[in-house]
Every structure is written in C-alpha cells, then in structure tokens.
C-alpha positions in Angstrom: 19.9 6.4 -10.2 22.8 3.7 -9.1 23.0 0.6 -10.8 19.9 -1.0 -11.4 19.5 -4.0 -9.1 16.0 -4.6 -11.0 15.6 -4.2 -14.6 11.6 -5.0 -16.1 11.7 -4.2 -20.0 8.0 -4.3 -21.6 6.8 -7.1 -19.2 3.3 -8.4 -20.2 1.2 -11.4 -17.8 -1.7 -13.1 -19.2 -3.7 -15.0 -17.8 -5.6 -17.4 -20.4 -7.8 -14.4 -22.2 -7.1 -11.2 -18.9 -4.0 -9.0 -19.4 -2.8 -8.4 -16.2 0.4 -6.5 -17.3 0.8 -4.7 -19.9 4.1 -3.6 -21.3 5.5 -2.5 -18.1 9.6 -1.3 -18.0 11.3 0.3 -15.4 14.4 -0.2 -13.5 14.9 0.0 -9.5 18.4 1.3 -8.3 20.3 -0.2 -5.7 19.3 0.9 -2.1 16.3 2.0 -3.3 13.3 1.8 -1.0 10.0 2.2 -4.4 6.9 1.8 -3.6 4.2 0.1 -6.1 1.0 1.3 -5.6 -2.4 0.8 -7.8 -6.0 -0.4 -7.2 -6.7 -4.1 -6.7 -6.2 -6.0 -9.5 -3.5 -3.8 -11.2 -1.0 -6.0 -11.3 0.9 -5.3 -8.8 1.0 -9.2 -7.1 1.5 -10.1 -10.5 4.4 -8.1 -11.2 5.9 -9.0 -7.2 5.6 -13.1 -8.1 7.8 -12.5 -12.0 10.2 -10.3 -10.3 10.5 -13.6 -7.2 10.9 -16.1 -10.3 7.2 -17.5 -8.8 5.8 -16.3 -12.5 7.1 -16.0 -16.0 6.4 -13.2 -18.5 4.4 -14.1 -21.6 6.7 -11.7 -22.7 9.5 -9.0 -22.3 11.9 -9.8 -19.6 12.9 -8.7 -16.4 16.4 -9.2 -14.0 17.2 -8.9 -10.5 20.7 -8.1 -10.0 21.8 -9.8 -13.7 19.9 -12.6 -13.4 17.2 -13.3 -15.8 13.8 -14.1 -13.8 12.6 -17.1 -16.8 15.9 -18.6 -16.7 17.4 -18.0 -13.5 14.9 -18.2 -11.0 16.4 -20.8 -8.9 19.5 -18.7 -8.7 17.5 -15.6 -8.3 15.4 -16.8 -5.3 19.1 -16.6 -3.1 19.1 -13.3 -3.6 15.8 -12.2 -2.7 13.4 -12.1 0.2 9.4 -12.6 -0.1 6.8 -11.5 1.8 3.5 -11.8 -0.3 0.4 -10.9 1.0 -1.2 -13.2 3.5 2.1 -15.2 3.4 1.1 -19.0 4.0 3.3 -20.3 6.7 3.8 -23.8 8.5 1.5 -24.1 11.0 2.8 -27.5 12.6 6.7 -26.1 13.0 7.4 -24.0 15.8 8.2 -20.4 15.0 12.5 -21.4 15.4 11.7 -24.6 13.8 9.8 -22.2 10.5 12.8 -19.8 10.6 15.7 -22.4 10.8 14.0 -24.2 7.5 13.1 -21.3 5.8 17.4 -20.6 6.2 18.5 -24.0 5.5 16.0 -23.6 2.2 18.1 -20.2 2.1 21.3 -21.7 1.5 22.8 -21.2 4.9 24.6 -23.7 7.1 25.9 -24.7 10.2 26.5 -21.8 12.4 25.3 -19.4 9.9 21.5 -20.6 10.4 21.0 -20.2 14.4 22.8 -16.4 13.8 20.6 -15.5 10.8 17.5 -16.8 13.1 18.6 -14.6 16.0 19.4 -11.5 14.0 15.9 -11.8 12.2 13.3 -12.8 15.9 15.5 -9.9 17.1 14.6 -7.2 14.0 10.9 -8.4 14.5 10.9 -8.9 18.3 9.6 -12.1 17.7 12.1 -13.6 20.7 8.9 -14.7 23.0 7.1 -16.4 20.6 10.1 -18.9 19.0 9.3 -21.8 21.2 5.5 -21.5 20.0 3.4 -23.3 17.1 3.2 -21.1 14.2 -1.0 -22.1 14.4 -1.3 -20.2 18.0 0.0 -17.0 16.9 -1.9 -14.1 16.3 -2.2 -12.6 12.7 -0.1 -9.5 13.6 2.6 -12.4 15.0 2.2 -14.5 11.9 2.7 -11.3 9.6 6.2 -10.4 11.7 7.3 -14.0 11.2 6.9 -13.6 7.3 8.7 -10.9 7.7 12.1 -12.5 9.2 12.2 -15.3 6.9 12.5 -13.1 4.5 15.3 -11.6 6.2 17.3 -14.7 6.7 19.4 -14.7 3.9 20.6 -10.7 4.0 18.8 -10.3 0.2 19.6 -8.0 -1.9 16.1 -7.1 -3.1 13.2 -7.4 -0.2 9.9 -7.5 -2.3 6.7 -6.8 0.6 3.2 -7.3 -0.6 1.1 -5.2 2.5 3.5 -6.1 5.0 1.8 -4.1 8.0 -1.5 -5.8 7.0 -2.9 -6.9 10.5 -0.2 -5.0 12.5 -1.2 -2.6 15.9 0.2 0.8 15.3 3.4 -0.1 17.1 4.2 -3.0 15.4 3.6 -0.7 12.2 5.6 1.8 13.5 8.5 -0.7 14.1 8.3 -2.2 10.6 8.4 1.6 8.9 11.6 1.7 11.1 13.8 -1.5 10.0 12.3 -0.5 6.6 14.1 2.5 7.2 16.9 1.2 8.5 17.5 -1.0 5.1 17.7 1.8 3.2 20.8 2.2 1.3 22.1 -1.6 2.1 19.3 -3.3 0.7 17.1 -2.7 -2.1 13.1 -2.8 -1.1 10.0 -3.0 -3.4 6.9 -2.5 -1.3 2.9 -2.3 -2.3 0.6 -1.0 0.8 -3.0 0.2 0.8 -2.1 2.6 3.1 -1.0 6.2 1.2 0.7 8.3 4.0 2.6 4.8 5.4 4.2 4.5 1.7 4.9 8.1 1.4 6.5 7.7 4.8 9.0 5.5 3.9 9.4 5.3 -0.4 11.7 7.8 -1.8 10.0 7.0 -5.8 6.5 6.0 -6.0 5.2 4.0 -9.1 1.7 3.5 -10.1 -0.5 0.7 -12.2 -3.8 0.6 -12.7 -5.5 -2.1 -15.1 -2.0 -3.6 -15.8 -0.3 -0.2 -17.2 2.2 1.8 -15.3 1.3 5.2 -14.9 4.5 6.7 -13.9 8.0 5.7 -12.1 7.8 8.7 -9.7 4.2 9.8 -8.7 6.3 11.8 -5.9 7.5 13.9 -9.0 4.2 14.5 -9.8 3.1 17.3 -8.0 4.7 19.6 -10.2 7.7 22.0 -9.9 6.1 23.5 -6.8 7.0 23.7 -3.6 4.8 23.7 -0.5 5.5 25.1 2.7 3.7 25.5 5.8 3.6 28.4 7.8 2.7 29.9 11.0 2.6 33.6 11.3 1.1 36.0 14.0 -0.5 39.0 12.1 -3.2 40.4 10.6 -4.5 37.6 7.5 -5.1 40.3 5.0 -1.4 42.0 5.5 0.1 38.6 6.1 -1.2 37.9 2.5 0.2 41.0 0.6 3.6 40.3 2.4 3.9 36.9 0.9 2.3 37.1 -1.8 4.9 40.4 -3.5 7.3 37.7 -2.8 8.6 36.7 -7.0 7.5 33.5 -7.3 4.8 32.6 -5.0 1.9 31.0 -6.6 -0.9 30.8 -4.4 -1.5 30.5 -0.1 -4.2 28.8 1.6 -5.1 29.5 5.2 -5.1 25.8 7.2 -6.6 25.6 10.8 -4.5 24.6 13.7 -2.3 27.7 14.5 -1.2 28.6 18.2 -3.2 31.5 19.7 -3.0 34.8 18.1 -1.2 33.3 14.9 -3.0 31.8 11.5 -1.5 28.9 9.9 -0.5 28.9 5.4 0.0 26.5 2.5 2.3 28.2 0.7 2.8 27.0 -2.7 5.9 28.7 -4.9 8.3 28.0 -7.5 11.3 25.6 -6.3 14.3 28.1 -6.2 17.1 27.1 -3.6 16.4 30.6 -1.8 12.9 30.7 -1.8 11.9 30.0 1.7 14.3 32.1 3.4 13.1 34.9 0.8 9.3 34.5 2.1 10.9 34.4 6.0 12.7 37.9 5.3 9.7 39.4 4.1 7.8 38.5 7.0 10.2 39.3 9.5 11.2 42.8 8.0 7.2 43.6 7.8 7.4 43.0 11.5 5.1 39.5 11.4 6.6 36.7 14.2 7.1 33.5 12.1 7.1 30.5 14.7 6.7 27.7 12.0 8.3 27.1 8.8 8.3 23.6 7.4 8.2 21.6 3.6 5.4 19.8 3.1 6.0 16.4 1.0 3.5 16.2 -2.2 0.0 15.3 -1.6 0.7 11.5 -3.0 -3.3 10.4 -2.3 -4.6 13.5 -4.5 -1.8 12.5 -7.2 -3.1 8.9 -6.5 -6.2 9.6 -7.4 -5.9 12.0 -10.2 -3.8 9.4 -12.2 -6.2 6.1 -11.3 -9.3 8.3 -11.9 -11.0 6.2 -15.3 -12.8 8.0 -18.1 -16.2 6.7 -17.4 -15.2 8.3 -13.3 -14.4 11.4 -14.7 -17.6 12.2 -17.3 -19.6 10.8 -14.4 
C-alpha cells in the first residue's frame, strides 16, 4: 500500500448506552478507491462523519493525511470532500449561488471560485440547471449537485455515502466514470447498497456489520482461486476430461449463455501465472475451438453474505 492518507487505529462510537463502532483500525492508501460496505446500522455513516471531523471517537483515533480528526477537524475539513447520504442542500440558493458558497466555505477566492464552479457543473453536467433554485430540482439533480461541492476544493480524500442513490442508469454510469477517473489522484471512500456497482469501481472492499470490521479486503476473500470463463465448442463430457487433466484445476461448472454449437464453463484453478494459457493449450491440441476466455472478478455478494451471515441466521 502507498502512504496512508487515512489512518483509523481501534476507533470505537457510542452513542449514550449503543456501540456503534467497535475497535475498528485500518489504514487507506493514497489513490485508493475502498469501498465500505455492511448492513444498515453497521457503522458505516458513523465511521464516514469521524473520518469528516463531523464526530469524535469515544476512543482510539483516527488521521486523514496527518491530521488528527478530534483536534484538527477544522483543518481537516480543507482537505476533504463530503457527500453523505441524502445530503441536505440550500433550497433558496440557486444551484451557482450553492456551489460558489460551498467554495468560498472551501477556502477558495477570487478567481479560483467561478473556475472550481465550472470544473465541478462540468464533471456532473449540471451546466443547465446553474441558474435554477436548488428546491426545483429533481432528486437525481440534487444528488449530482452534492456531488460537485464536494469537488470544489480538489480534496485529497472524497468520502461518498450512496452517492448514485436516486440516479437513472446513465447518470450512474457517469458517476462510476469520474469515480474512475479519480483514481490514482485522489483518494475515495465510498459505501453503496448496490454490490456489483462497488465491485465495479473499488479495488479493496471492507466490511462491518454490528460496528466490527470484518476484513480490509473482502475481494481477497474468495480464496487463492482463480475463475475463468470459458466458451468451448465440443462434446461436454470430453470437454471436461481435457480440462480437468489440467494440474491444478479445481472444479468446472457448465453456465448457460454459449453461442450455437458451443457450452459455456466456470473454471475454477489454482492462481499460477501460466495457468490459463495451460487450460487454452489443452483445448486447442485436443482439437476443441475456444471462442471465449475471460477472468471473472470474485463473487463479492456471496462473500458479502457469508461474512454478515449472524449465528442465530445460520442455526436457523
């Protein structure tokens, strides 16, 4: 991992007699893109509003690039851009009038604030909406405008709380993509409902559920296998035999979905550098067409699930 621009070392949250977080420590690199991801009322707000300098820990502490989030949280807020969920917003101020505040509030001045406006309605194509009252948009709008205040200031960690919540699948679409896009300059900290759009754009996955962190990197959780998808035209018994004599193949699953004439696999089989192009030579020297090779990324909803499944859920 690079240098850590967030460090959390045995955070715990009460709230009067509920533990919301208990002894939680990990540490985000920077450019990092980590998702957070647990049931409602993990923690996971909880742990979004300490790292924001909105909350402090009963105990343990937490920085965001070396600055303490107690005793620096004035300082710290500079550096960071919030978009919690269902982010309240000004609904008096037109959209430009929001967005030059929210810079001003920023830190930024002068000629700095009408350029960090433009670069932000540009990101979010919010461009036809500036001259509107922030109480006529529609939620989807309203969502995108959270969005580019938090943008204003060029932070170095963005911390989104369901940012597509509310969003039509090309406005999700666009936000995966300037996610995306951040990668590598900025450091981002996301928490979605939504599985496949985290595992779309995350490259380390944690988990909480009830407070406790259940790992750092639920991606690594699958195990040392690796999954590949195939499509081969050939008999499925024969097709079998081939891959299976290959060393180190664990187990293949026939999937629907293949072309005419062909049957498509799950492979699953040790992670060795050579392995795929081992199980394509097979099949090509046998004399079986292989039109489709492809990795498959860890199942991170059946990983989900394993690790948040409670006791009393699993004796039931």
């Amino acid at each position: 991992m690079s240098s850590p621009i967030i460090l959390a070392q045995n955070l715990v949250k009460w709230y009067g007699p509920r533990l919301a977080v208990r002894d939680v420590s990990f540490a985000v690199g920077e450019g990092e893109v980590v998702g957070l991801l647990g049931p409602n009322g993990s923690g996971k707000s909880t742990i979004f509003r300490i790292l924001t300098g909105y909350l402090t820990p009963s105990s343990g502490s937490a920085s965001v690039a070396g600055l303490d989030v107690g005793t620096e949280s004035l300082a710290l807020r500079h550096l960071v851009g919030y978009v919690p969920e269902n982010a309240p917003l000004y609904d008096q101020m037109r959209v430009v009038e929001f967005l030059r505040f929210m810079a001003q509030l920023k830190g930024l001045k002068g000629g700095m604030v009408n350029r960090a406006v433009e670069a932000a309605a540009a990101r979010l194509q919010l461009e036809r909406v500036l001259s509107l009252t922030v109480s006529k948009l529609s939620h989807g709008y309203r969502q995108r405008v959270a969005i580019a205040q938090a943008l204003l200031n060029e932070p170095k960690l963005l911390v989104l709380d369901e940012p597509t919540s509310g969003l039509d699948p090309a406005q999700v679409i666009a936000v995966r993509d300037l996610i995306r896009e951040l990668a590598g300059r900025q450091t981002v900290l996301i928490a979605s409902h939504v599985l496949s759009e985290i595992q779309h754009i995350a490259s380390r996955v944690m988990i909480l559920l009830d407070g406790k962190l259940l790992t750092t990197d639920a991606l690594a959780q699958g195990g040392g296998a690796l999954r590949l998808r195939l499509q081969v035209a050939g008999g499925e018994g024969e097709v079998r035999a081939c891959i299976g004599a290959v060393p180190g193949v664990r187990g293949l699953t026939p999937e629907p979905g293949g072309e005419a004439g062909t049957v498509r696999y799950l492979v699953e089989a040790d992670k060795r550098p050579a392995i795929a192009q081992e199980i394509a030579a097979a099949l090509v020297s046998r004399g079986f067409a292989l039109s489709e090779m492809v990795a498959v990324p860890p199942d991170l909803e059946r990983i989900f699930l394993d690790l948040t499944r409670r006791p009393e859920e699993v004796a039931a």
